[in-house]
GUNUMAR-770771 format. One record per residue (C-alpha): residue number from 0; residue in three letters; x, y, z. Coordinates in Angstrom, 2 decimals, always signed. Example, Ala and Ser with C-alpha at 12.3 -4.5 7.8 and 13.67 -1.06 7.14 Angstrom:
2
   nr  rest       px       py       pz
    0   ALA   +12.30    -4.50    +7.80
    1   SER   +13.67    -1.06    +7.14
***
This chain:
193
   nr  rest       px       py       pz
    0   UNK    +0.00    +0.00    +0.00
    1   UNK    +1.22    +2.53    -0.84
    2   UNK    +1.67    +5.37    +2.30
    3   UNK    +3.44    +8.82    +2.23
    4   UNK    +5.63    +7.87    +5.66
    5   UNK    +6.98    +4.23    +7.06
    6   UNK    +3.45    +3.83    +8.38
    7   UNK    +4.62    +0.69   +10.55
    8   UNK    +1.62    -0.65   +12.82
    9   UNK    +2.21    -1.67   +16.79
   10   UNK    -0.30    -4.69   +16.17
   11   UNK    -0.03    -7.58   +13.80
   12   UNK    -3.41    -8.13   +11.30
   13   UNK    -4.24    -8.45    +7.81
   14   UNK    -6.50    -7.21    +5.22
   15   UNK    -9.18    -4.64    +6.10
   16   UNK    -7.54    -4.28    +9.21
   17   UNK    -4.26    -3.69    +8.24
   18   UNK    -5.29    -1.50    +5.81
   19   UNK    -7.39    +0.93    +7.57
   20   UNK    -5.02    +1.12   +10.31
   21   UNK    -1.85    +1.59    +7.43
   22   UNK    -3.60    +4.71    +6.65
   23   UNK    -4.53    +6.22    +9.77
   24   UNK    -0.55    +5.19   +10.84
   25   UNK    +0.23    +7.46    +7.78
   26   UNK    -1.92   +10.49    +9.04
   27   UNK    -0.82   +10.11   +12.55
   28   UNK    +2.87    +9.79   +11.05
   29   UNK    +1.98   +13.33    +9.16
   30   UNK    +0.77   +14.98   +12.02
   31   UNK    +3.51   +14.52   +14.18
   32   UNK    +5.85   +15.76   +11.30
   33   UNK    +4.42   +18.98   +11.84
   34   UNK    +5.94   +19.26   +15.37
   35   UNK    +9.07   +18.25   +14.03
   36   UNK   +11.47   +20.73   +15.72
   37   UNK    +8.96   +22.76   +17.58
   38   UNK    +9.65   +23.94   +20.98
   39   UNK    +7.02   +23.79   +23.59
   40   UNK    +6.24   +27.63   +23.20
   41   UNK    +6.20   +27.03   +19.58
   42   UNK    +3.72   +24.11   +19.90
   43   UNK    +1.54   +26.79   +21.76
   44   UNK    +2.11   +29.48   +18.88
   45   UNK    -1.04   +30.85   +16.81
   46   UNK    +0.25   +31.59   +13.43
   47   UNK    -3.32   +31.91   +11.83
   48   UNK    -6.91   +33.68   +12.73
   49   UNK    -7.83   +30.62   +13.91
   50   UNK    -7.06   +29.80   +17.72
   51   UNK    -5.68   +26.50   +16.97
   52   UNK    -2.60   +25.32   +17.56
   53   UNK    -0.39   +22.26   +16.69
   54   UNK    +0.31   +21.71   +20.21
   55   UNK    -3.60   +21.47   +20.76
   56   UNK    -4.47   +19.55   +17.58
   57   UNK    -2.29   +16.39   +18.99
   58   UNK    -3.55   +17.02   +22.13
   59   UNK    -7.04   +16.31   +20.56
   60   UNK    -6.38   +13.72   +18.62
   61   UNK    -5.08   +12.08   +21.59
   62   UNK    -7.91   +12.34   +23.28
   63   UNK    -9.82   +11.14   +20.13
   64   UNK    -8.08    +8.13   +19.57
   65   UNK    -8.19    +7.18   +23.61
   66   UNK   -12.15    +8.14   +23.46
   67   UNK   -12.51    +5.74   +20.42
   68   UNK   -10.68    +2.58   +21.83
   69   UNK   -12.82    +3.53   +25.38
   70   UNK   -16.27    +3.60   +23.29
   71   UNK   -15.79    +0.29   +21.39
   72   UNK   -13.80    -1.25   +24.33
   73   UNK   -16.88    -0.27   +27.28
   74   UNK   -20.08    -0.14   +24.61
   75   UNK   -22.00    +2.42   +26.83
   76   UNK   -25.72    +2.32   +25.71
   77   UNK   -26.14    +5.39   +27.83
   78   UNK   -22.84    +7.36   +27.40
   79   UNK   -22.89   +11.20   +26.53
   80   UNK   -20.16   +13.35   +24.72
   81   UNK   -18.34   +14.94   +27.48
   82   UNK   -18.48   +19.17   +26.38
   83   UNK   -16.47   +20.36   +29.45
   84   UNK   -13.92   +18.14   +28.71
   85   UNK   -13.81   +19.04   +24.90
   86   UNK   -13.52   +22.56   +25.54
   87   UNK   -10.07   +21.67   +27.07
   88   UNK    -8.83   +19.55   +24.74
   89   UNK    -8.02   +22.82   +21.96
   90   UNK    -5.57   +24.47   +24.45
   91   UNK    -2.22   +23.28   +25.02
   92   UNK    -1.30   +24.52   +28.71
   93   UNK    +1.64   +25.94   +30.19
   94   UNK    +1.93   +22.78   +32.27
   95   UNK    +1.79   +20.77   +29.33
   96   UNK    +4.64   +19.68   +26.76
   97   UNK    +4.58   +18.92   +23.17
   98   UNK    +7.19   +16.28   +23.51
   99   UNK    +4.42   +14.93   +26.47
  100   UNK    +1.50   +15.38   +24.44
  101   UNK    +3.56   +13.01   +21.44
  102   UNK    +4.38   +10.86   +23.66
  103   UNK    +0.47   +10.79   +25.02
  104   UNK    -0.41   +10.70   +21.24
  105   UNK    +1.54    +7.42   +20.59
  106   UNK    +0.34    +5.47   +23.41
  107   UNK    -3.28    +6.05   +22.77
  108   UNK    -3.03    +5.55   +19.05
  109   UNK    -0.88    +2.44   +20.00
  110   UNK    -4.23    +1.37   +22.22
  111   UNK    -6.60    +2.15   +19.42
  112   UNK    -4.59    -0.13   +17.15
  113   UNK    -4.90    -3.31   +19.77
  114   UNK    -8.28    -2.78   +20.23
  115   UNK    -8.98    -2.93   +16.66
  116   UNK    -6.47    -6.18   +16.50
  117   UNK    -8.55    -7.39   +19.45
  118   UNK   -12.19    -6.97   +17.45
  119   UNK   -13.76   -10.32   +16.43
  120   UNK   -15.20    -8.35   +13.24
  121   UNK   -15.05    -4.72   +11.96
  122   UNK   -18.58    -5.16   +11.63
  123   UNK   -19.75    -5.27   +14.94
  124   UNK   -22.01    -2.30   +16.11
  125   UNK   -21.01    +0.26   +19.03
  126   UNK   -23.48    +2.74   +20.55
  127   UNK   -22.06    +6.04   +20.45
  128   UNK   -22.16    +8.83   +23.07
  129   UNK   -24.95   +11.06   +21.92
  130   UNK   -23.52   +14.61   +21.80
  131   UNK   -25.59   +17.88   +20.91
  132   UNK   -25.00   +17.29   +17.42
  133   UNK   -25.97   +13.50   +18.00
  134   UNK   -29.00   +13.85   +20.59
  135   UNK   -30.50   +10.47   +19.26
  136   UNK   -28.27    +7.33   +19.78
  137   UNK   -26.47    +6.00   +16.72
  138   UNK   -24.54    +2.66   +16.37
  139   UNK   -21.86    +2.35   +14.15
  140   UNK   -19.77    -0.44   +13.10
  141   UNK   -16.09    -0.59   +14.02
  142   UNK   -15.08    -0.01   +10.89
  143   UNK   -16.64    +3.08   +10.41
  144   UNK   -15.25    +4.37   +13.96
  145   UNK   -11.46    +3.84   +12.24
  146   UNK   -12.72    +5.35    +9.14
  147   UNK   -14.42    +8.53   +11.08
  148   UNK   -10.55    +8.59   +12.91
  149   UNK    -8.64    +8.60    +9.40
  150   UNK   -11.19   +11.22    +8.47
  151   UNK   -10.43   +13.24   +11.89
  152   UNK    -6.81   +12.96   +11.48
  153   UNK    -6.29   +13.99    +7.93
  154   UNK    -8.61   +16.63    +8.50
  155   UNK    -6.46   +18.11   +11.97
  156   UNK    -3.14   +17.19    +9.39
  157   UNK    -4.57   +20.07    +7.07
  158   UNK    -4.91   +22.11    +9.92
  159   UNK    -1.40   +21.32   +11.66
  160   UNK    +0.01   +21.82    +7.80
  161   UNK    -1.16   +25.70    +7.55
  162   UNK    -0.73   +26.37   +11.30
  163   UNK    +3.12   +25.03   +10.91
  164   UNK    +3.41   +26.58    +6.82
  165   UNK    +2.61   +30.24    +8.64
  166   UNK    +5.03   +29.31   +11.58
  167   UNK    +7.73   +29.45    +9.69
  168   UNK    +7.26   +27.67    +6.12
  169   UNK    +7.69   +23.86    +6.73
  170   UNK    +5.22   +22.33    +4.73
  171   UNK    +4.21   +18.58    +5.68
  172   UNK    +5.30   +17.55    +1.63
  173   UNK    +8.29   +19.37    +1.94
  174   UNK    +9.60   +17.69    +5.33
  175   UNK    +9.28   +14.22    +4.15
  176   UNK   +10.89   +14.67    +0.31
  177   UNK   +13.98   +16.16    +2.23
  178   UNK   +16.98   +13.90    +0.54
  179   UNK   +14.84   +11.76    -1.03
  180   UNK   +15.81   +11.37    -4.80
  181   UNK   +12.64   +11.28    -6.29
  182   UNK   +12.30   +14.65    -5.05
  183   UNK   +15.28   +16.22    -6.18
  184   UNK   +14.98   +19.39    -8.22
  185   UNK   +11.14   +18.85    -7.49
  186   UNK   +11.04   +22.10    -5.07
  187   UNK   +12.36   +24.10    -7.90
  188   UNK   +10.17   +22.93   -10.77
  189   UNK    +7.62   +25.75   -12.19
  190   UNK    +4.86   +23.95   -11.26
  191   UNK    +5.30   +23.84    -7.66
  192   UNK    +6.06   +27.64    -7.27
***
């Protein structure tokens, strides 16, 4: 399959599995370029209008991939979407560390993966938290849970992408060509001016 980084899993499966968590390995992998090199202020730094920051889009996606693993893993028929909670997850604190929150980001995505190993099908149906988006309960198979995560990670990538780009010009693209012939003379072709 072919992946942008060395998307290597923490879990040993095959086919749908392996595939689906390939390419979420692949965003994750992207993300976390984005911090390459970023000090803890830096991690913390608004570059754009928006009040995101790369610091607090791992931090989210941590959270994200621990809540996912926790819904499928517990199957709470009466569990709601936790707001207060959310509202803390978009702010990287001064207590907190980027290096931390990678470090946070691999264990729960490492988690994830097992459960996902661990599931006797991908088809098997988990109530979701209802949320005020999501007031009626839903139920959605487990392989739509680790397609909604790629989804939510290459969407936060795009984010972390621009937020870093503004920073101070890495681009996501850019960082993982670096020596790699294929990409040699690529930065200076007309086309990507």
């Amino acid at each position: 399959m072919g992946t942008y980084t060395p998307a290597e899993l923490s879990v040993e499966v095959t086919g749908e599995k392996h595939d689906l968590l390939t390419l979420l390995q692949d965003q994750r992998n992207m993300l976390k370029i984005t911090a390459r090199g970023l000090s803890d202020a830096d991690a913390r730094k608004q570059t754009t209008v928006s009040t995101l920051t790369i610091g607090a889009l791992i931090k989210h996606l941590a959270h994200g991939e621990e809540g996912a693993a926790r819904v499928i893993t517990e199957r709470d028929e009466n569990a709601e979407f936790d707001m207060s909670r959310a509202m803390t997850e978009y702010v990287m604190t001064d207590d907190e560390t980027i290096a931390g929150w990678l470090a946070e980001y691999d264990r729960a995505a490492a988690e994830f993966d097992r459960v996902i190993a661990d599931a006797e099908s991908l088809d098997e149906l988990i109530p979701q938290p209802t949320a005020p988006w999501q007031p009626e309960r839903e139920w959605l198979s487990i392989r739509v849970m680790v397609m909604h995560l790629i989804r939510e990670t290459a969407h936060h990538c795009g984010h972390a992408d621009i937020i870093r780009e503004a920073f101070d010009g890495q681009s996501t693209m850019g960082a993982i060509s670096e020596g790699q012939d294929w990409a040699e003379g690529w930065a200076d072709s007309e086309w990507a001016q």
